[in-house]
N, C-alpha and C positions, 0 to 999 in steps of 0.2 A: 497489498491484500487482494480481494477480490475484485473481480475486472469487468467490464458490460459489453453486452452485444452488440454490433454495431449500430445497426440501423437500430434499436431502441436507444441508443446514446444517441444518436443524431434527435428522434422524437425529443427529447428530455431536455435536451439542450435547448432546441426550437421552441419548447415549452416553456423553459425557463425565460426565454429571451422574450416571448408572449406576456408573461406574468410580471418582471420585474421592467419591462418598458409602459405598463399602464397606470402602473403607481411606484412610485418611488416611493442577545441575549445579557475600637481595636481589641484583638481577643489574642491569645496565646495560641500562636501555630501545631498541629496535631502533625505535621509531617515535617522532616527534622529541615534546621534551618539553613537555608543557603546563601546568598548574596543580600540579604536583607527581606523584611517586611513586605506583605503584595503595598503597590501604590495607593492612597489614598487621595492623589492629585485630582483625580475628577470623581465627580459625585457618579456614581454608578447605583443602578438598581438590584434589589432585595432579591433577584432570580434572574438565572442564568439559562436560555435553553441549547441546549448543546446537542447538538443531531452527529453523530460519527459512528465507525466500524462497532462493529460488534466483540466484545473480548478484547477489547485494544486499550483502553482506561480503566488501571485499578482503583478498584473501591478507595485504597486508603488515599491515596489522591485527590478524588472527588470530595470526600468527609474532612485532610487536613485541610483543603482550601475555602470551605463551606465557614468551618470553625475561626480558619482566621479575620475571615470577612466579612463573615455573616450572609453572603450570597447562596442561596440554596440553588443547586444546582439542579436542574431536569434533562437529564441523561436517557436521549432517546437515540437507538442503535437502528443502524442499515446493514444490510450484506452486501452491495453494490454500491456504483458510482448512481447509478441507473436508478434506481429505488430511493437515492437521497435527492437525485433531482425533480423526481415524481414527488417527493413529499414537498417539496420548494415549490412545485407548482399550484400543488391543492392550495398551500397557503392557509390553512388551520391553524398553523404555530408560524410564527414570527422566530425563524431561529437567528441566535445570536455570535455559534461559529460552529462551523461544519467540518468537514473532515476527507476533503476530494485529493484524489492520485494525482500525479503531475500533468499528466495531459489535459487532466477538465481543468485545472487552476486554468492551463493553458486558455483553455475554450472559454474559462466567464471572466477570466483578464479581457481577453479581444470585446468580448460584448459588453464588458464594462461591470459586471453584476460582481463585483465585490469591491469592500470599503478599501482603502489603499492602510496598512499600517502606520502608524505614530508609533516610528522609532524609537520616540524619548519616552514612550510607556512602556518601552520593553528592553529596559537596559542589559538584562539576561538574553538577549539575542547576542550578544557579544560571544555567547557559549558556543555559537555553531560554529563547526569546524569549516574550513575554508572551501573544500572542494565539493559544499554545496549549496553554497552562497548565490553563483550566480551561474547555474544551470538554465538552460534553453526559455522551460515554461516560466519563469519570475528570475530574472538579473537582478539582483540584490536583495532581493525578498522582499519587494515592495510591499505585495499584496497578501504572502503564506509564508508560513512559519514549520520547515522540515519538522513530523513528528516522530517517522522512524523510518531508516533505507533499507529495501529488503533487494534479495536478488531471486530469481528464479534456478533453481540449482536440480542435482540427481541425487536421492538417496534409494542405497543399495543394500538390502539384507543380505551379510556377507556370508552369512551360513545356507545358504539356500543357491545365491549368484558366487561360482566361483572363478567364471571369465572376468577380465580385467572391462569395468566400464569406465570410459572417459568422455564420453560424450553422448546427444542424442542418437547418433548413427548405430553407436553402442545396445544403447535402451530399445528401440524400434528393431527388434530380429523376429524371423517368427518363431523362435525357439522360445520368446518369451509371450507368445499370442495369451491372453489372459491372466498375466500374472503382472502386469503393469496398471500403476494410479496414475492419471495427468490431470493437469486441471482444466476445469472446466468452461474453458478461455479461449474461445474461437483466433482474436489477435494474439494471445501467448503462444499458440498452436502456430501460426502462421510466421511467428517470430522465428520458433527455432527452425524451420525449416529454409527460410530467407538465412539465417546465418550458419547453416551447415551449407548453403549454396553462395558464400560469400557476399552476398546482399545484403545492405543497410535495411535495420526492420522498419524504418517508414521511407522505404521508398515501395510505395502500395500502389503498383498499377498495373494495369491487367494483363502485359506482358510480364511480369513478377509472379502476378497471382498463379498465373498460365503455368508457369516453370515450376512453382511448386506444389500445383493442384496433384500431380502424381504421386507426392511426396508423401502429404497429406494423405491420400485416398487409400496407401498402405497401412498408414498411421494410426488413423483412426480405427480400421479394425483387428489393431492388436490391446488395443486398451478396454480393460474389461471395469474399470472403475473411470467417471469423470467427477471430479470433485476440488469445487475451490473453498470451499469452507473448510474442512478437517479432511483435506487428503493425508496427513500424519495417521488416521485410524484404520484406514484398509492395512497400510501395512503394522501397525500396532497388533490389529486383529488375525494376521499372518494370511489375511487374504489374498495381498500381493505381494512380490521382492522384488519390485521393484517403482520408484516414484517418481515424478517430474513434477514438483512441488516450491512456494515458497519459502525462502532460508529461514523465517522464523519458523516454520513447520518441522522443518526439518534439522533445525537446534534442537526442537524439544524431543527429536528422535533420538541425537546424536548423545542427547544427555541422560534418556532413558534406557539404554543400552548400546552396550559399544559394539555391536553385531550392526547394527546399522552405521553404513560409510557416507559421509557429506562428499559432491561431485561438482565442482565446478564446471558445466562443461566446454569441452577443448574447444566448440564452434564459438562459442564467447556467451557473456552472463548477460541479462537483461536486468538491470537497475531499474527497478521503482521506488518511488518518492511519496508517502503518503505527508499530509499538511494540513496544519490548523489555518482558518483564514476566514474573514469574517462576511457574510453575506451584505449586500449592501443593504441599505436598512434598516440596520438589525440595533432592535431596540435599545440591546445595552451596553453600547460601544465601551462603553468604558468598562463595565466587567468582564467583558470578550480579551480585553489588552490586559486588566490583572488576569485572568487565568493562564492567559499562553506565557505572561511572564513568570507567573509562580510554574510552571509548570517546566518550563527552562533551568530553574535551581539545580544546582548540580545533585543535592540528596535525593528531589522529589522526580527526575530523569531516570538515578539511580533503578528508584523502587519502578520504573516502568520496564525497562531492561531488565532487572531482575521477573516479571511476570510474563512478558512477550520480549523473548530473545531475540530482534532483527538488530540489526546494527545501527546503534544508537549515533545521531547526528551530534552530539552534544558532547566537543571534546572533554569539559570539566567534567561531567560524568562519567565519563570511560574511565579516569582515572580514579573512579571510586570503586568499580566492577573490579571480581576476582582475576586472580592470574587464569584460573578455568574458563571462565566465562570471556575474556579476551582471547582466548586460545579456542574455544568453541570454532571449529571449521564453516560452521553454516551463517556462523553468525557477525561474524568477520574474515570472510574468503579471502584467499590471494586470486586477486582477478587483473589477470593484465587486459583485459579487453571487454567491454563493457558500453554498451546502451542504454537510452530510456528514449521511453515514445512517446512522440511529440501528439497534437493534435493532426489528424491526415481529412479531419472534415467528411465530405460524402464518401472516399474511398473505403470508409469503415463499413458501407452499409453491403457493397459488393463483398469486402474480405469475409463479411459475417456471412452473407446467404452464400459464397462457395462452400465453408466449412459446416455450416447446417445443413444444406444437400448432401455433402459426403456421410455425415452422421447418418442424415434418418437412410442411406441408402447402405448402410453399413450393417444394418440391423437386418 
């Protein structure tokens, strides 16, 4: 989902590490039933506070889990990694699981600020599919729990683009100066440009940066929209034709009209990892481990895939989803090549202020 800027993720992070080193969230099931009953093995408390993305957990998930357990859930939503660790700092709520991309698990693995999972409370962990078990940021999934893998992809209104697009080299012409959505992701940005120049996206160093500062500097002023919340609406809106957006964005393009083309592109895809994972002292351990395992069930997976189409980590689920919805291009790409970005530490804070220079000097 949405990504943060650097050097505000470094603040956030330093923040976090300030805040959590000075002190240390039976009834008949409303969402249909999958591997059994939530656990009632440890006493867990009446409320659950749950801080994650925004539009990413359907309502009937939240209300079947409430009704089976009796835990009421408080469902407070960020647009960033950036603004969830700003609320972790304030420390006003005591949250009991959170919702950070692979790279931050990465960063509060190393500094220690989240609880390690009880396996044996989350026998529905058994569901994830293998190949992303034991990715970079969490080998085995100690500490997060895959909620949904998205990739960064091209969609192309085919009635407006009738050059062939395969790639970002494609998208970045100035035949399309103002008619392009990208998102508004300083390292997204920096990514595709490292991988249309054969470069690993975290090798971040200022002979990298240097090579595709000129890249960028074209880049940036052909795009007339930046948008990582609903880059799907400029082009819904017929504002642009063309987009560099994430795959569930642009599932729900693919499936509101077939005039819109899903693009993997040819310089390679960037995988992200969005994940449940529980902050360290968080009140209610034990109904943080029933909800991520209810929420593992292959029905109640189902209905989150059915509402935000990225590609669902949760093999028993996939095999409830439609032939259509399997076959959805953006939301199950054939990608032979493929990334995800680790933590890079201070180099974030240099990638951010190159491509925020380029911005405001673009205007």
């Amino acid at each position: 989902m949405k990504r943060i800027g650097g050097w505000l993720y470094l603040l956030a992070i330093a923040a976090v590490t300030l805040l959590f080193g000075c002190g240390e969230k039976k009834n008949q099931q409303a969402a249909p039933a999958g591997s059994g009953s939530a656990q009632a093995a440890a006493p867990a408390l009446k409320e659950l506070n749950l801080f994650a993305w925004s539009e990413y957990i359907p309502d009937e998930v939240i209300a079947g889990f409430t009704k089976e357990t009796g835990i009421k859930v408080n469902y407070e939503t960020y647009g960033s990694n950036e603004e969830m660790l700003s609320k972790l700092l304030a420390g006003g709520t005591k949250y009991d699981l959170i919702q950070p991309s692979e790279y931050v698990i990465e960063a509060l693995v190393k500094q220690g600020k989240l609880e390690p999972l009880d396996h044996a409370k989350v026998p529905n962990l058994k569901n994830i599919v293998a190949d992303v078990r034991d990715m970079p940021h969490d080998p085995g999934l100690k500490y997060s729990v895959p909620w949904m893998v998205g990739f960064v992809g091209i969609v192309v209104n085919t009635d407006k683009v009738k050059d062939p697009i395969k790639g970002f080299k494609d998208v970045f012409q100035d035949k399309y100066k103002g008619r392009i959505v990208a998102l508004n992701d300083n390292r997204e940005m920096v990514a595709w440009a490292l991988m249309q120049e054969g470069i690993d996206v975290n090798q971040i160093t200022p002979e990298n940066l240097a090579k595709v500062r000129p890249i960028l500097e074209k880049w940036v002023k052909l795009v007339k929209v930046f948008d990582s919340d609903s880059p799907k609406t400029a082009m819904l809106n017929g504002d642009v034709d063309l987009g560099v957006m994430w795959s569930g964005e642009g599932a729900i393009l693919v499936n509101t009209d077939k005039k819109f083309q899903f693009v993997v592109p040819e310089e390679g895809a960037r995988q992200y990892i969005d994940n449940l994972a529980i902050p360290k002292g968080a009140p209610n351990l034990a109904g943080a481990h029933l909800f991520i395992d209810y929420t593992l069930r292959p029905e109640v997976s189902k209905l989150i895939s059915e509402k935000f189409p990225y590609t669902n980590p949760n093999g028993e689920a996939r095999k409830l989803l439609s032939e259509a919805e399997l076959k959805n291009p953006a939301s199950y790409p054939d990608i032979k090549t493929k990334q995800t970005f680790r933590d890079i530490g201070k180099a974030a804070s240099d990638l951010d202020k190159m491509v925020t220079d380029l911005k405001a000097a673009s205007n």
